[in-house]
C-alpha positions in Angstrom: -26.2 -1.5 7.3 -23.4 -4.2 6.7 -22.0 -5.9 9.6 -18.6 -7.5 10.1 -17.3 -10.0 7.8 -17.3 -13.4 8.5 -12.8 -14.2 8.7 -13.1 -17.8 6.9 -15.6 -16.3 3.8 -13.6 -16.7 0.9 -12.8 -13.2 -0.5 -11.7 -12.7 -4.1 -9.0 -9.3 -4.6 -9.6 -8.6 -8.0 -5.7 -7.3 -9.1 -4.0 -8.3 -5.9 -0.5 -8.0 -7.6 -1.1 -4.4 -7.9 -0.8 -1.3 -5.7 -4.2 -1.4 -4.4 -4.9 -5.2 -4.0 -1.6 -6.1 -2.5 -2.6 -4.0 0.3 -5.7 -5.4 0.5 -4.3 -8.5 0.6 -1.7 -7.9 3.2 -4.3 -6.3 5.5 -6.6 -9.3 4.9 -4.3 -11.8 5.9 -3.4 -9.6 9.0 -6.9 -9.2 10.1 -7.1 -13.3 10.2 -9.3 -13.8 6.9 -8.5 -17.3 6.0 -9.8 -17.5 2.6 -8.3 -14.8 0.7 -8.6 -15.7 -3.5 -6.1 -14.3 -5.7 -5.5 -14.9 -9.5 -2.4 -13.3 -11.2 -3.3 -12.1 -15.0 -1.4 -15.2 -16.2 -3.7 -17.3 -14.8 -6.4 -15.1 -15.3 -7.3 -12.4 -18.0 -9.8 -10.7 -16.1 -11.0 -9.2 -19.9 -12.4 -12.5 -20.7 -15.8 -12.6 -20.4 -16.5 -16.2 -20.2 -13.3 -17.4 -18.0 -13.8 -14.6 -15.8 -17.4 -15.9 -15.2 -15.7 -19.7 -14.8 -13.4 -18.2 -12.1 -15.9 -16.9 -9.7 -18.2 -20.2 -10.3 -15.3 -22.4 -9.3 -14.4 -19.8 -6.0 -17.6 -18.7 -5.1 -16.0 -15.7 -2.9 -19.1 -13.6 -0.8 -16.8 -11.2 -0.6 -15.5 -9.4 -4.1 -13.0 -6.3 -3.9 -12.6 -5.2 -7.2 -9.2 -3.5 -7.2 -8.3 -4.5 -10.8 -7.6 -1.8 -13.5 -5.4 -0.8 -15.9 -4.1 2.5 -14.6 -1.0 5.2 -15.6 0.0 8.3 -15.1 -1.3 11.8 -17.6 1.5 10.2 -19.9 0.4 7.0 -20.2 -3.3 8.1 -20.6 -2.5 10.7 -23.4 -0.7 7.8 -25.4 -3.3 5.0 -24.9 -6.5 6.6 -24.1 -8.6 3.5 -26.5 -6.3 1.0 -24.3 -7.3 2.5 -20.9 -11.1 2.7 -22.0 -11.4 -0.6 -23.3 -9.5 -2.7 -21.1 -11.1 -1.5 -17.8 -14.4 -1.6 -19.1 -14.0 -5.2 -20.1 -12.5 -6.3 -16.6 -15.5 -4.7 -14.9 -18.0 -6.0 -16.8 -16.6 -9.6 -16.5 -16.3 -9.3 -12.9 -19.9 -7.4 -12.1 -21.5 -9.7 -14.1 -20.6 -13.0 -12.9 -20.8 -11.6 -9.3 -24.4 -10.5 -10.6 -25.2 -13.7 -11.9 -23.9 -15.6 -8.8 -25.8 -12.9 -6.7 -22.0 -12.8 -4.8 -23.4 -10.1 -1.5 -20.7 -8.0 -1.0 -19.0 -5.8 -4.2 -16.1 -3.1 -3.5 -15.6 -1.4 -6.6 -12.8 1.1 -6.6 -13.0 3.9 -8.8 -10.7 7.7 -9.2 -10.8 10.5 -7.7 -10.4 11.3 -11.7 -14.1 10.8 -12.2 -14.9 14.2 -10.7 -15.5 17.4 -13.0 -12.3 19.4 -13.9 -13.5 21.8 -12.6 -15.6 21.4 -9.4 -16.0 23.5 -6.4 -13.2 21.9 -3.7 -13.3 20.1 -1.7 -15.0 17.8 -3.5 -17.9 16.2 -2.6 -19.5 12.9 -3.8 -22.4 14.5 -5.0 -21.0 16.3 -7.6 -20.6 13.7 -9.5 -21.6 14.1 -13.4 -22.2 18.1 -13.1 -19.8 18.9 -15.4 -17.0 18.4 -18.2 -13.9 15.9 -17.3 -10.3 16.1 -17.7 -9.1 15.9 -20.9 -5.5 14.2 -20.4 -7.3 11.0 -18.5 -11.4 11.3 -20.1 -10.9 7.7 -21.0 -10.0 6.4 -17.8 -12.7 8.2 -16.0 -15.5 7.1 -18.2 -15.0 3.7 -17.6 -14.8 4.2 -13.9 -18.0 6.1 -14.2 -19.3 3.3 -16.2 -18.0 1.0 -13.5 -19.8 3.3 -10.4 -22.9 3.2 -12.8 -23.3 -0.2 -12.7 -22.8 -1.0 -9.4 -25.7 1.5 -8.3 -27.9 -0.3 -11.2 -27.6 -3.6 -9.6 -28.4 -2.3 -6.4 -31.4 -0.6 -7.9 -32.3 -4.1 -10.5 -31.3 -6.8 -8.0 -31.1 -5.6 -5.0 -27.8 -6.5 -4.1 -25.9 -4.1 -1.5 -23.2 -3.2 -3.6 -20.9 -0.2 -3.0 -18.2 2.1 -4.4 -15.3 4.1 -3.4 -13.3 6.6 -4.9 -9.9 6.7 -3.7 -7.5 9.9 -4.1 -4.0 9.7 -5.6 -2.5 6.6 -4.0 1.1 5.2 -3.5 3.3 3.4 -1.6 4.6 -0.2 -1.7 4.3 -2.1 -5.2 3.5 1.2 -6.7 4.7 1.3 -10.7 8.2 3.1 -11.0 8.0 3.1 -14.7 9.1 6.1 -16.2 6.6 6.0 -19.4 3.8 4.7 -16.9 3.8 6.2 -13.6 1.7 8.4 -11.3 3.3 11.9 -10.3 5.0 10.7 -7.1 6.4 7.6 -7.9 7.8 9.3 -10.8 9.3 12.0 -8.9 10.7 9.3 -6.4 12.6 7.8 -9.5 13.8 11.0 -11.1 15.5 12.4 -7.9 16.3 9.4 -7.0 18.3 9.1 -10.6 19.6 12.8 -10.2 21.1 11.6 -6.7 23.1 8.5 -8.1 24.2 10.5 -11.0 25.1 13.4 -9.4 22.5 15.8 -11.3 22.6 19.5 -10.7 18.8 19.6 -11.9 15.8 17.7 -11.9 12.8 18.8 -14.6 9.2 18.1 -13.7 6.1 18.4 -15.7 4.2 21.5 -15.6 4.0 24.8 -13.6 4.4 23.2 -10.3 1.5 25.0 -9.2 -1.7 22.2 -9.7 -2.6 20.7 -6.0 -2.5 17.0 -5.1 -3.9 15.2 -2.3 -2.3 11.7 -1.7 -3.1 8.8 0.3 -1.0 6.1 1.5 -2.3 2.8 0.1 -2.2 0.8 3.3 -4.5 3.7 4.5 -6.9 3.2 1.9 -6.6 -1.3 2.4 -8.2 -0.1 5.9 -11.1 2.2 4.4 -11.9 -0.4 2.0 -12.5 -3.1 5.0 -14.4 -0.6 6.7 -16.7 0.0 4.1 -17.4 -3.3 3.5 -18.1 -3.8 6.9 -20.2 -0.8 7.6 -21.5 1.4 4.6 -24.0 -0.1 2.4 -26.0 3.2 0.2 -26.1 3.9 -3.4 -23.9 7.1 -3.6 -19.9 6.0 -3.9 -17.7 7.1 -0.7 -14.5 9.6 -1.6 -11.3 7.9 0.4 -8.2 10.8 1.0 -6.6 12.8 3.1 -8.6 16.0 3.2 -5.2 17.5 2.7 -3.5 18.8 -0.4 -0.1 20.4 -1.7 1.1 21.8 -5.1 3.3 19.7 -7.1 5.9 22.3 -6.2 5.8 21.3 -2.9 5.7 17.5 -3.4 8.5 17.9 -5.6 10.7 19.9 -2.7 9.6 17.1 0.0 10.7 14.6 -2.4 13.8 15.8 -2.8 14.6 16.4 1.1 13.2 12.3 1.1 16.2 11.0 -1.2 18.7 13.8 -0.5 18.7 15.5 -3.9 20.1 18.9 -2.8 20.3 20.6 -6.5 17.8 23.0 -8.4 14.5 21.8 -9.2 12.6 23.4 -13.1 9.9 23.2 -14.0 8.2 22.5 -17.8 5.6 24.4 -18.1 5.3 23.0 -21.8 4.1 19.8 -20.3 0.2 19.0 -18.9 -0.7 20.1 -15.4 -3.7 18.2 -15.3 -6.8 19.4 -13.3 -6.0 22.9 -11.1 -6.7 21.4 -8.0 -7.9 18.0 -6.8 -8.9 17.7 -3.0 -11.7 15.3 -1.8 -14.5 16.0 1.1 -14.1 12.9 3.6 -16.4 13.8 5.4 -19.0 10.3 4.5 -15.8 8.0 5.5 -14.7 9.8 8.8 -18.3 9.8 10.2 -17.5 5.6 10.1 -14.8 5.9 11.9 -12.3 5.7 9.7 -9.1 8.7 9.4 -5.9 8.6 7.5 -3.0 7.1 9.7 0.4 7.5 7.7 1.3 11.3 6.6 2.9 11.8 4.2 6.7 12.1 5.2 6.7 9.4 6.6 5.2 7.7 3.9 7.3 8.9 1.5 10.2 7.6 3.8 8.8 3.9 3.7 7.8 4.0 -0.1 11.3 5.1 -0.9 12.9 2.8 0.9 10.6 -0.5 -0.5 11.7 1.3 -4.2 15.3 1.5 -2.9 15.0 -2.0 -1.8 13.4 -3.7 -5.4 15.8 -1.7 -6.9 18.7 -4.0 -5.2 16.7 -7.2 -5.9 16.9 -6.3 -9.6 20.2 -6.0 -9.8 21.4 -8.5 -8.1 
């Protein structure tokens, strides 16, 4: 069993610009670690082997939360699916393997909730893991992230390092991606009502039936599970991080629209993907630490609209 971190450790946030290490980050500095290490992908490209390795010689962080990924919505998976595989697979293995060879102690790796059969009884439990096919419209993505999981569990086993994963559900909030080719599903839907508002729109579109379910988690939520596990969980099996709580995209979409006051008619595409059926995690592993979900999702959805409302001011101005 872990025990609390050390505050002046150094701690490298692997993708700290992102949605998931910018939290990280923030809750970091607020919890009084001193030594937080950050590289942006200018000054790093985390897919290079050999500087990646440099980095971490240089830093020496004991601490290593491996939030970097190239992620996107069913879109962006469907157009780039070689992209997705090869990219994150090359920023893992340049991480895990100079951690490995510096024998760095602690290792957060954050996987998907994606990596999970389509079609697996629910909620789902960690265990069921590999039991069955994936789903098609993100295969690539998940792959790597089980390649990612299945390392970190072989250098526990090889080099008996404690090591550990975590597999958050659907995330957003601030610094999420608003980009309309590259989004998640609520992000997106944030955007496109928010559009329909300004524009005066009678209807807003969205992908699909409306009737796959969704469970979303506020990433400042998940920036406290992840100190938590590093803190206190320290066994082979990765650790699902969510809600417990899900909604069909029907639903999201109405709540949405009450958020940025869209008051017009909402379709739906049923041409387009739904994605997996239903996608709900068991929480139980994470909640028996201690940890619970903190910000529901109104009012997250109230904050995340109005950190989008607010960028989207900066950029014009």
């Amino acid at each position: 069993m872990h025990s609390p971190l050390n505050r002046d450790v150094p701690v490298y946030v692997a993708g700290h610009t992102g949605l998931v290490g910018s939290a990280c980050v923030r809750l970091l500095r607020r919890r009084g670690f001193t030594r937080v290490v950050t590289a942006s992908s200018a000054e790093l490209d985390l897919r290079d082997h050999e500087a990646t390795a440099g980095f971490l010689r240089r830093h020496r962080p004991e601490v290593v939360l491996l939030a970097a990924a190239r992620v996107g919505g069913i879109a962006a998976n469907h157009a780039a699916p070689a992209d997705f595989l090869s990219d994150n697979l090359r920023i893992q293995l340049s991480i895990m393997d100079a951690a490995r060879a510096l024998r760095i102690p602690r290792l957060l790796f954050l996987g998907s909730s994606c990596i999970y059969p389509r079609d697996c009884p629910q909620p789902i439990h960690e265990s069921v893991l590999l039991s069955g096919p994936l789903e098609p419209t993100n295969e690539a993505y998940a792959v790597a992230k089980i390649a990612g999981v299945t390392q970190v569990s072989s250098v526990r086993r090889q080099d008996g390092l404690p090591w550990i994963s975590a597999m958050p559900t659907n995330l957003y909030g601030p610094g999420d991606s608003f980009d309309p080719e590259r989004s998640h599903v609520l992000p997106a839907l944030l955007r496109k009502f928010d559009e329909a508002v300004r524009e005066d729109a009678g209807t807003v579109t969205v992908w699909g039936t409306g009737t796959p379910r969704r469970e979303f988690l506020h990433v400042d939520d998940l920036a406290e599970a992840c100190l938590t596990l590093l803190e206190h969980y320290d066994d082979d099996s990765p650790v699902n991080v969510g809600t417990g709580e899900d909604l069909t995209i029907a639903a999201l979409a109405e709540l949405v629209a009450a958020t940025v006051g869209f008051r017009g008619r909402i379709a739906f595409d049923p041409r387009r993907p739904d994605g997996t059926p239903r996608k709900v995690l068991d929480i139980s592993t994470i909640r028996a630490l201690g940890w619970a979900p903190r910000i529901g999702l109104a009012e997250g959805l109230r904050s995340t609209y109005a950190w989008y409302r607010g960028a989207q001011e900066v950029v014009v101005r």
